[in-house]
FIVEXTI-372081 format. One line per field, with one value per residue: residue number from 1; x, y, z of N, C-alpha, C, O in turn. Coordinates in pm, 1 decimal. Last residue first. Example, Ala and Ser with C-alpha at 12.3 -4.5 7.8 and 13.67 -1.06 7.14 Angstrom:
k: c(2/1)
n_u: c(1285.0/1319.0)
n_v: c(-225.0/-569.0)
n_w: c(708.0/780.0)
ca_u: c(1367.0/1230.0)
ca_v: c(-106.0/-450.0)
ca_w: c(714.0/780.0)
c_u: c(1290.0/1320.0)
c_v: c(3.0/-330.0)
c_w: c(787.0/780.0)
o_u: c(1340.9/1423.6)
o_v: c(113.8/-331.9)
o_w: c(803.9/846.5)
***
This chain:
k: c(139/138/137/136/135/134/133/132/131/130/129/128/127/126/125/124/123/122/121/120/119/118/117/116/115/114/113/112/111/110/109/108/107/106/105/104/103/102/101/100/99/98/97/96/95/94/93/92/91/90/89/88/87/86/85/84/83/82/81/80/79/78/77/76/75/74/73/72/71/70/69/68/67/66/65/64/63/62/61/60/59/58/57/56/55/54/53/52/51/50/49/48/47/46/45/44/43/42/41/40/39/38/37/36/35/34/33/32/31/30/29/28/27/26/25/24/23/22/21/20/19/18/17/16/15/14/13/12/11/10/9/8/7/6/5/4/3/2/1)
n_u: c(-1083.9/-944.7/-1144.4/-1053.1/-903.9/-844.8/-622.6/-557.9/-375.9/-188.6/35.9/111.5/-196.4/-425.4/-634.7/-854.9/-1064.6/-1433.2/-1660.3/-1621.9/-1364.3/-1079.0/-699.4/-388.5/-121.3/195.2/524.7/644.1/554.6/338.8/351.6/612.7/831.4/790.0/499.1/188.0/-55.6/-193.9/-222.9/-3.9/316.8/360.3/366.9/516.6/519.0/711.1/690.9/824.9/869.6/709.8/689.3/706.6/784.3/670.7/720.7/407.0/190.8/153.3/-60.1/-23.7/25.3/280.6/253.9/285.5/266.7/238.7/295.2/184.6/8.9/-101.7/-179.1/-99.4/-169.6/-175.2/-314.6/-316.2/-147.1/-262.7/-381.2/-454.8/-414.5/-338.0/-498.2/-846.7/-1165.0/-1261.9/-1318.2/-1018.0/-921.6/-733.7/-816.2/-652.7/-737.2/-838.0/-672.7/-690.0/-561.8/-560.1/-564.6/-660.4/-850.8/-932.1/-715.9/-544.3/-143.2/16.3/307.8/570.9/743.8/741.6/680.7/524.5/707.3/924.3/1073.1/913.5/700.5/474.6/550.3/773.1/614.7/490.6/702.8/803.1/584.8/593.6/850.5/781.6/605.3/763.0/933.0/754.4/614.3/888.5/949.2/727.2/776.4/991.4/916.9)
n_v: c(1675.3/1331.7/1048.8/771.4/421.2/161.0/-123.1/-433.9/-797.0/-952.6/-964.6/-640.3/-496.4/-272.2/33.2/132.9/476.4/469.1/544.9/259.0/153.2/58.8/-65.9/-143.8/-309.7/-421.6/-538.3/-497.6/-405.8/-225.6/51.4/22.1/131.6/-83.4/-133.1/-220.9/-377.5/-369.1/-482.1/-330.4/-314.5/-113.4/232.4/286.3/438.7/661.0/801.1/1021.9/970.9/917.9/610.9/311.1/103.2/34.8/220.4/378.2/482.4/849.1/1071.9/1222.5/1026.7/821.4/905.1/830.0/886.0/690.0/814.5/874.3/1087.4/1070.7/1085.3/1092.0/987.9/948.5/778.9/684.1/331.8/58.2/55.4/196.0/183.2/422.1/592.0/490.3/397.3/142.3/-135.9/-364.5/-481.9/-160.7/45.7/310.1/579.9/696.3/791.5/1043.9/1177.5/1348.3/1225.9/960.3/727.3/846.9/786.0/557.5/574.6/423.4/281.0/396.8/278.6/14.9/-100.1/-368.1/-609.9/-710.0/-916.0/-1150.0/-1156.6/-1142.6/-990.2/-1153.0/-1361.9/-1283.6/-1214.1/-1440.1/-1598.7/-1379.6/-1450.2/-1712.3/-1698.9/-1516.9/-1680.4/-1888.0/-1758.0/-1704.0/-1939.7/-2021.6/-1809.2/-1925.4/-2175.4)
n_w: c(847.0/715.5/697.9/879.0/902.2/1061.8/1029.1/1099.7/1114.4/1028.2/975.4/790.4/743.8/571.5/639.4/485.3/497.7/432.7/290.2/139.4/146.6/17.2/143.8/142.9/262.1/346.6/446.2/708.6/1006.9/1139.1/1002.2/744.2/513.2/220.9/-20.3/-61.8/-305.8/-522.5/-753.5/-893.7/-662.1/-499.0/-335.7/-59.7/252.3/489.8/838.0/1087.6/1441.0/1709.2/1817.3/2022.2/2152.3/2407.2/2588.0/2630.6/2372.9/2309.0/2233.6/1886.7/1602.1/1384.1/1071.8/675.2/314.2/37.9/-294.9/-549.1/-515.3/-150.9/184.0/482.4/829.0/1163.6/1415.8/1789.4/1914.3/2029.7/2319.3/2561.7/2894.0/2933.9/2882.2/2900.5/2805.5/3034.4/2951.8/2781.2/2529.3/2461.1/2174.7/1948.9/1805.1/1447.0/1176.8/936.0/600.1/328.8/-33.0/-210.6/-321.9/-525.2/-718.0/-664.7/-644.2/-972.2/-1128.4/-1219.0/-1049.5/-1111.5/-1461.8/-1536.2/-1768.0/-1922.8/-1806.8/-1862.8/-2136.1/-2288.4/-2527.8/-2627.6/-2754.4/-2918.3/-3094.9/-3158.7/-3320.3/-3528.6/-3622.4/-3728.4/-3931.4/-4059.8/-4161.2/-4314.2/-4504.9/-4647.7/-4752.9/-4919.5/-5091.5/-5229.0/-5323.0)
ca_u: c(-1159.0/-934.5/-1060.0/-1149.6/-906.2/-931.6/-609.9/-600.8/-455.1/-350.3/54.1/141.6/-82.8/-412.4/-473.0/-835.4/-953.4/-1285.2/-1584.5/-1667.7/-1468.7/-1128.7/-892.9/-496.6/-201.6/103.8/383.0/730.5/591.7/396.5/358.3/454.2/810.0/811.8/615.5/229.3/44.3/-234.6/-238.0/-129.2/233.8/467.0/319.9/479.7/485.3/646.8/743.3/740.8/858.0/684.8/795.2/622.0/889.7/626.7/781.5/581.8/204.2/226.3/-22.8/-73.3/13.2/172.2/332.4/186.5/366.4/164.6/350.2/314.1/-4.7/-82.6/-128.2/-143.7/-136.9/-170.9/-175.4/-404.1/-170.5/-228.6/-275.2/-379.6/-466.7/-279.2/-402.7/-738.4/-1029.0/-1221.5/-1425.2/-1107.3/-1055.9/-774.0/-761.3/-714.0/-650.8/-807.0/-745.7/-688.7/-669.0/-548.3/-543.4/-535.2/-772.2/-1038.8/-779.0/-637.5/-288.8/18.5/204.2/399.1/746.4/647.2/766.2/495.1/626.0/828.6/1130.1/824.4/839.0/499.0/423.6/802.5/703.9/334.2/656.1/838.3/609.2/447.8/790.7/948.3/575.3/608.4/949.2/858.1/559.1/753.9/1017.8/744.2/637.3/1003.4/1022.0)
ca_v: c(1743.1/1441.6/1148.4/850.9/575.6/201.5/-12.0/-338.6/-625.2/-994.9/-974.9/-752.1/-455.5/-412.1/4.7/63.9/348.3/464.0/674.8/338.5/76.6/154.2/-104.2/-2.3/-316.6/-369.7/-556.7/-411.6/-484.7/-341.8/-3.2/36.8/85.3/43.3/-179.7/-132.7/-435.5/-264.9/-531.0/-315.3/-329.6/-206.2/105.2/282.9/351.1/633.2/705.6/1020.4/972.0/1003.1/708.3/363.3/105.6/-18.0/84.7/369.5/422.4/724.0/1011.4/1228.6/1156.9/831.3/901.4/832.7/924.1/787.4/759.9/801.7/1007.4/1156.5/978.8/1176.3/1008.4/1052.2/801.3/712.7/519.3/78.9/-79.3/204.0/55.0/314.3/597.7/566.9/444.3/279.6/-34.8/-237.7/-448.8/-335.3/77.6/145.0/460.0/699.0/689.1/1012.0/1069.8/1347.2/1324.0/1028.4/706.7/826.2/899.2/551.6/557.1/534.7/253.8/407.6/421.6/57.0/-24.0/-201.9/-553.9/-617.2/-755.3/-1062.6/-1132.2/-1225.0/-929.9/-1042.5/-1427.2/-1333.7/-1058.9/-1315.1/-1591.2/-1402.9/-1307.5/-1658.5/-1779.4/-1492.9/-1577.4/-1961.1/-1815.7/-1588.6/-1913.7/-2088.3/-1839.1/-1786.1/-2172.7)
ca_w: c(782.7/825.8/619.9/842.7/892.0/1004.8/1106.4/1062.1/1184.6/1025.5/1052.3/802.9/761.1/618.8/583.2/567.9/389.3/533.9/340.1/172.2/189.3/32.5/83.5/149.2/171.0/346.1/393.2/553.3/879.4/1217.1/1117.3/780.0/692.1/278.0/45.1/-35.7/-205.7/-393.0/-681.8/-965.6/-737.1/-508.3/-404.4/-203.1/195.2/379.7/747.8/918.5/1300.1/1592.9/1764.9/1894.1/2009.5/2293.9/2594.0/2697.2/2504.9/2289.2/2292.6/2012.0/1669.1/1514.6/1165.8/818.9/436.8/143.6/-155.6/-529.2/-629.7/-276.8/18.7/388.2/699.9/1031.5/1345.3/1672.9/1940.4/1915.1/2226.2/2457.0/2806.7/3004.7/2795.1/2907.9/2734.4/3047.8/2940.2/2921.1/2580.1/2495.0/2343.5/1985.5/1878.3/1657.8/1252.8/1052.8/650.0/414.5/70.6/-162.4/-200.4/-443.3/-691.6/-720.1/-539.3/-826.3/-1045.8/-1318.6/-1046.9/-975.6/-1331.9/-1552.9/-1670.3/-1975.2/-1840.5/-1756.7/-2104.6/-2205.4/-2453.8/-2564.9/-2624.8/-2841.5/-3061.8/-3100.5/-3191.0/-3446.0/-3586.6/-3610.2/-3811.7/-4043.4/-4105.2/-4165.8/-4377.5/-4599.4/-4656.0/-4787.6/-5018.9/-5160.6/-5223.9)
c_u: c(-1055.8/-1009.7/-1072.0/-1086.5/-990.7/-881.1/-691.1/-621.4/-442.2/-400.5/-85.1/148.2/-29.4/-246.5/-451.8/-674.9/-907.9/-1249.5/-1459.7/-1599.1/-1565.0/-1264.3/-943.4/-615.7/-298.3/14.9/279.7/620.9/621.4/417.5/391.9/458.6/659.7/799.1/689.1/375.4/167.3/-124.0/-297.4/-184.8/97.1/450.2/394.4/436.3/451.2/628.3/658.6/790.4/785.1/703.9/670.3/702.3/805.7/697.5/741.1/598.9/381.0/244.8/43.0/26.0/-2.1/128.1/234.6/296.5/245.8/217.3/277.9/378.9/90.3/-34.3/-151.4/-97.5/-180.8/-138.1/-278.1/-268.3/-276.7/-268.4/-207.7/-276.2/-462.7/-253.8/-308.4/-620.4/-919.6/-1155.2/-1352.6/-1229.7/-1130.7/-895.7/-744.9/-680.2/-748.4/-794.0/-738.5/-750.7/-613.8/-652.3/-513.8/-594.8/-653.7/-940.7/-842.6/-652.1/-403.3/-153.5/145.8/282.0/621.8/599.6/652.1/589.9/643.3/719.3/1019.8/951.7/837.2/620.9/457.4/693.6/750.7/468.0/519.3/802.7/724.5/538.0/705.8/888.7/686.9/575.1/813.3/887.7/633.4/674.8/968.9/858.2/685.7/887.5/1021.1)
c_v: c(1913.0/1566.7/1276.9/940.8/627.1/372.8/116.3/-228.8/-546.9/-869.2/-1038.8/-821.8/-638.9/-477.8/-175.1/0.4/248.5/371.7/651.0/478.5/212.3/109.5/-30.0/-56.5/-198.1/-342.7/-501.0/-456.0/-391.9/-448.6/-132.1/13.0/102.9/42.4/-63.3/-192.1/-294.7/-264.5/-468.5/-356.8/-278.4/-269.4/41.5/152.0/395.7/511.6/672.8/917.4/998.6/1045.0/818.9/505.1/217.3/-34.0/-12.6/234.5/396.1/628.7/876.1/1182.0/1156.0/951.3/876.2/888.8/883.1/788.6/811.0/740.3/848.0/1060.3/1079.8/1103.7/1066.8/1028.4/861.5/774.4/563.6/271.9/-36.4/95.6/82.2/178.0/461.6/493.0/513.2/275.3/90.8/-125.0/-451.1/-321.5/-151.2/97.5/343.5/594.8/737.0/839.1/1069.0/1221.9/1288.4/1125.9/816.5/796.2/937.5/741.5/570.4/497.1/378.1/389.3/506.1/189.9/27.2/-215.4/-432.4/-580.9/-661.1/-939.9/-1086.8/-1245.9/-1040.2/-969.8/-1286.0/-1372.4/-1164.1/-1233.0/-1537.2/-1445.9/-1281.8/-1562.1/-1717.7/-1529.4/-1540.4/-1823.6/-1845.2/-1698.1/-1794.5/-2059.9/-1927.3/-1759.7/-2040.4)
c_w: c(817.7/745.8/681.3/731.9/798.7/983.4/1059.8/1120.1/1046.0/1082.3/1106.3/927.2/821.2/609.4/655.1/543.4/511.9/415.0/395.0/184.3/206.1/42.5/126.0/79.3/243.4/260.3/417.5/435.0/770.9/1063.5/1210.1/959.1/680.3/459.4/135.8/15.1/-207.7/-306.7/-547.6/-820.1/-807.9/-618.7/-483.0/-243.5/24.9/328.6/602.2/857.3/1192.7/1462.5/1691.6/1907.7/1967.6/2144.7/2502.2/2645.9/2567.5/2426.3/2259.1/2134.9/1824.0/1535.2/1248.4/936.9/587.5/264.2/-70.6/-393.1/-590.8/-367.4/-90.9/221.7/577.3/933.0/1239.7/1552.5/1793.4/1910.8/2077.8/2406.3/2661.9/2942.9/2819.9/2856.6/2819.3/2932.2/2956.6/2859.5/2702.8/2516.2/2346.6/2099.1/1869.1/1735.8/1407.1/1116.8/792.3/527.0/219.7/-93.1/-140.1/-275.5/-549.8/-647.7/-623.2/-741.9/-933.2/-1245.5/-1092.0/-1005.2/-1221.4/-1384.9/-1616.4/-1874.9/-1889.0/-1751.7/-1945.8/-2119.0/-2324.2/-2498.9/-2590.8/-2704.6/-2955.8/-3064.7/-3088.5/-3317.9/-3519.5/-3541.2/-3677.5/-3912.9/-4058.3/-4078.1/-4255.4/-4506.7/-4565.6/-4669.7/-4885.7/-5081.9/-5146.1)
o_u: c(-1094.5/-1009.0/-1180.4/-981.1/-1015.8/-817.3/-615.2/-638.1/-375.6/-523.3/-101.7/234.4/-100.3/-186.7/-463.6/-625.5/-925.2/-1293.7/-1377.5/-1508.2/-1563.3/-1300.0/-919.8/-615.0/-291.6/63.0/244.5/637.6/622.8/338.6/451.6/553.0/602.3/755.0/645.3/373.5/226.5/-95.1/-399.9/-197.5/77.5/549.3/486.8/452.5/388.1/727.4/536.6/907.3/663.2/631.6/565.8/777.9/826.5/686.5/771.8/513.0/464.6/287.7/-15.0/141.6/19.0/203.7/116.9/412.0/127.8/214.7/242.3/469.3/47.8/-26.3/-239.1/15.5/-300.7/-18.1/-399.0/-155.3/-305.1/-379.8/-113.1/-160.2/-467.4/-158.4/-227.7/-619.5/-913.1/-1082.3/-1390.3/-1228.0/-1238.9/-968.0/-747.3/-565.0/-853.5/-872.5/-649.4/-861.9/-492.8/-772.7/-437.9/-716.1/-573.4/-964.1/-811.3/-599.0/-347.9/-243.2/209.9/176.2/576.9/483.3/534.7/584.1/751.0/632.0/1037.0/917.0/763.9/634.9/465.4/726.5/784.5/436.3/436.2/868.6/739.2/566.5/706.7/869.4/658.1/537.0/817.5/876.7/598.9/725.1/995.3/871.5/675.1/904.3/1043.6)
o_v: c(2019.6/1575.5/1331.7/905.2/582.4/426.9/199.8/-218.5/-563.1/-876.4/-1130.3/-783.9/-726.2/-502.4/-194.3/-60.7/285.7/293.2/740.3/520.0/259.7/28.2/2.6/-86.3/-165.0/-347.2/-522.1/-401.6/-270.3/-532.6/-136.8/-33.3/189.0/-56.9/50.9/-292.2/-261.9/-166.0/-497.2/-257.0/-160.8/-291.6/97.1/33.9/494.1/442.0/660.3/915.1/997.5/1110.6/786.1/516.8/237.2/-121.4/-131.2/146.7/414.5/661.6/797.8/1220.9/1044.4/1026.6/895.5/914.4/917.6/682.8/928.8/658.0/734.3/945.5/1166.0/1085.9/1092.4/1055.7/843.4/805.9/479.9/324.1/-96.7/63.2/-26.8/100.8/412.9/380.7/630.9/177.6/169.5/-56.7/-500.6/-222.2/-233.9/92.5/306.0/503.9/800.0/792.3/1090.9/1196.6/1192.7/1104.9/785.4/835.2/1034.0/789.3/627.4/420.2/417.9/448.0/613.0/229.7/62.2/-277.3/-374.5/-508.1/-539.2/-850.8/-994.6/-1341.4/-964.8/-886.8/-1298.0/-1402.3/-1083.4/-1159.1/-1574.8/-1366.2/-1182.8/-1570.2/-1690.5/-1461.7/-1598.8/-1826.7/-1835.0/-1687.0/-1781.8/-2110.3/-1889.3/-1675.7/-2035.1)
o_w: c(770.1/623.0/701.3/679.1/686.8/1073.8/1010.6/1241.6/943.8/1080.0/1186.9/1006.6/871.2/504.6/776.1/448.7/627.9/331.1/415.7/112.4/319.7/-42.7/242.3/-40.2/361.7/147.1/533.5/325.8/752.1/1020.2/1317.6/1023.0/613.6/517.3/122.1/86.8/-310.5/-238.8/-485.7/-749.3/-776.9/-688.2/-542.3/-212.7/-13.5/350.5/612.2/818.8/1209.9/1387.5/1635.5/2004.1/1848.0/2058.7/2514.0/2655.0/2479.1/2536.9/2183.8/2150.8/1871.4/1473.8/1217.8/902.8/581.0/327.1/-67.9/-378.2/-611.2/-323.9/-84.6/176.1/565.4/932.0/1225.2/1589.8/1707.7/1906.1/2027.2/2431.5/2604.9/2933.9/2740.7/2806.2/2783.8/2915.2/2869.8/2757.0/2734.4/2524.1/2255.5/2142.2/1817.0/1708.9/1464.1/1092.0/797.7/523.8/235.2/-91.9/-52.1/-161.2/-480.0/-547.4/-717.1/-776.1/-835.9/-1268.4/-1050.6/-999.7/-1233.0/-1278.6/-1630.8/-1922.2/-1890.1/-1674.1/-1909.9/-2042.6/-2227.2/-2414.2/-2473.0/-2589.5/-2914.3/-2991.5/-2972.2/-3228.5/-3446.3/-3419.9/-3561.0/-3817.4/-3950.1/-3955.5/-4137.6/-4394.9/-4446.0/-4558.2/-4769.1/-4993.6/-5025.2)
***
């Protein structure tokens, strides 16, 4: 009798402890989540004109912008020239990570979705909406 009640507990315990690894209260806080190594310091992209043969400022679709990522957040703003009448600002705005995943939350440029892929020498910030927005690493 005392054997078989050692198994029934046994059995309770197992699947307590296989239903709390599965818990989703038990998932990793954002706060734990940070940028991969490879993806932080300082980074530049340069505009983005239409597609006119002249770059001038006229035809500017998207201004060139700054950011800087470090463990926990990576701050951008536009720099430079800004086209008129577009909404675009100088501001400092930050993005965190949201998830394992990559998925960045926070003002981004065009959305509150965002994502960072590292391709090489460029990170590529993929922003809600279907665009992208390439950056070098400022020297």
């Amino acid at each position: 009798m005392i054997l078989a009640l050692s198994l029934v507990a046994a059995m309770f315990l197992t699947f307590v402890v296989i239903d709390s690894t599965t818990n989703s209260a038990n998932t990793v806080q954002a706060s734990s989540i940070s940028f991969p190594k490879n993806m932080r310091g300082h980074w530049k992209s340069k505009p983005t004109y239409t597609d006119r043969k002249k770059h001038i400022n006229k035809w500017m679709a998207i201004p060139a912008m700054d950011m800087k990522v470090t463990a926990k957040k990576a701050a951008w703003h536009f720099v430079g020239y800004l086209p008129k009448g577009m909404g675009y600002n100088h501001k400092k705005y930050v993005l965190r990570m949201s998830n394992s995943n990559g998925i960045l939350k926070g003002h981004g440029p065009y959305g509150q979705y965002n994502s960072f892929v590292k391709r090489g020498k460029k990170l590529i910030l993929f922003y809600q909406g279907g665009g992208m927005i390439t950056f070098n690493r400022a020297k």
